[in-house]
C-alpha positions in Angstrom: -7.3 -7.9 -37.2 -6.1 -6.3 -33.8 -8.0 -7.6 -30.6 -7.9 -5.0 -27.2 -7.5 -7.4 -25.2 -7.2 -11.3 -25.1 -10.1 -12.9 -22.7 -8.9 -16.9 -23.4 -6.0 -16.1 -21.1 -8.1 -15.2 -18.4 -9.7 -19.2 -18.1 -6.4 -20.7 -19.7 -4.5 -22.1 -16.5 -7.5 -23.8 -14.3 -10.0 -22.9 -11.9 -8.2 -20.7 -10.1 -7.1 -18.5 -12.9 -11.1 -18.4 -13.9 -12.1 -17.5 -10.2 -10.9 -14.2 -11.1 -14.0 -13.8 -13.6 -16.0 -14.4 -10.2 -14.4 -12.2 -8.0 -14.2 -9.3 -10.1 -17.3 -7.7 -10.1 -17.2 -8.1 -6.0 -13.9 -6.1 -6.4 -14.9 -3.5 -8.3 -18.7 -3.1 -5.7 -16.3 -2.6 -2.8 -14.0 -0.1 -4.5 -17.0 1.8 -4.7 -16.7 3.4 -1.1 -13.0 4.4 -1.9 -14.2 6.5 -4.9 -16.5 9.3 -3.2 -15.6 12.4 -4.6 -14.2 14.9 -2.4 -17.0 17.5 -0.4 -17.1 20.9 -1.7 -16.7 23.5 0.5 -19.7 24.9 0.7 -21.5 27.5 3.5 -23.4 24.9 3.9 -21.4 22.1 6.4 -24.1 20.1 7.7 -25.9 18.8 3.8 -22.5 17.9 3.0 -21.9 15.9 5.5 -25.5 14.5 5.2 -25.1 14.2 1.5 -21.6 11.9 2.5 -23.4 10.0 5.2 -25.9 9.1 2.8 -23.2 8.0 0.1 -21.3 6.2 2.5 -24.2 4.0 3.6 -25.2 3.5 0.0 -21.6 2.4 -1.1 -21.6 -0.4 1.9 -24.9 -1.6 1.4 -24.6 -2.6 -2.6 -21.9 -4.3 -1.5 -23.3 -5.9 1.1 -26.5 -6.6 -0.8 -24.2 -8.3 -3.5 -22.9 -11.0 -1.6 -25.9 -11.8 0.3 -27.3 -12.6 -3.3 -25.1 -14.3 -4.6 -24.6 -16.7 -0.8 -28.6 -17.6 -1.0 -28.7 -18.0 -4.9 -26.1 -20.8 -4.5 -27.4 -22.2 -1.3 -30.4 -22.1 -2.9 -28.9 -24.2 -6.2 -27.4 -26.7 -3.3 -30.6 -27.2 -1.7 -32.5 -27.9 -4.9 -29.7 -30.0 -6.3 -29.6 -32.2 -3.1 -33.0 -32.8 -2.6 -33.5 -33.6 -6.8 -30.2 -35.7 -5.7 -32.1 -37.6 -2.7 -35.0 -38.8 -4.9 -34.5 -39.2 -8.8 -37.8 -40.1 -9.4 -39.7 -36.2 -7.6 -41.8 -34.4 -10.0 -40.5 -31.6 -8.8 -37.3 -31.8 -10.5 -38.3 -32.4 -13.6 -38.5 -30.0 -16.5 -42.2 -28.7 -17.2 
């Protein structure tokens, strides 16, 4: 049986080599703004540039809105596991 491609290599070699795994899908967000295809040439100037403008914005706000998701989901993990830390004994942190 012939695999396309190997994933084990990819966390074989620490934490660094796994980080990649992380990074990746912010990579490929931000490449996003690089890929616009090009404006016709139409009769038409001003809804092209309108219709870029509005691609443009798009392609740096998902981006954007990426990494501002992923920074409060793990402050949000930190600030949960250091209160659940500060008291072992909270009801809160318990599992219903």
């Amino acid at each position: 049986m012939r695999e396309a491609y190997d994933w084990t290599r990819l966390t074989i070699g620490g934490a660094w080599r796994a980080l990649w795994l992380f990074v990746l899908p912010f990579l490929l967000v931000n490449l996003v703004a690089w890929m616009q295809p090009r404006r016709p040439c139409g009769t038409d100037k001003l809804h092209t540039k309108v219709a870029g403008a509005v691609y443009e914005f798009g392609a740096r706000l998902l981006p954007l809105s990426l990494t501002v998701l992923v920074v409060g989901t793990f402050g949000q993990l930190d600030q949960f596991a250091w209160q659940c830390a500060r008291d072992t004994t909270a009801v809160s942190c318990s599992s219903p």
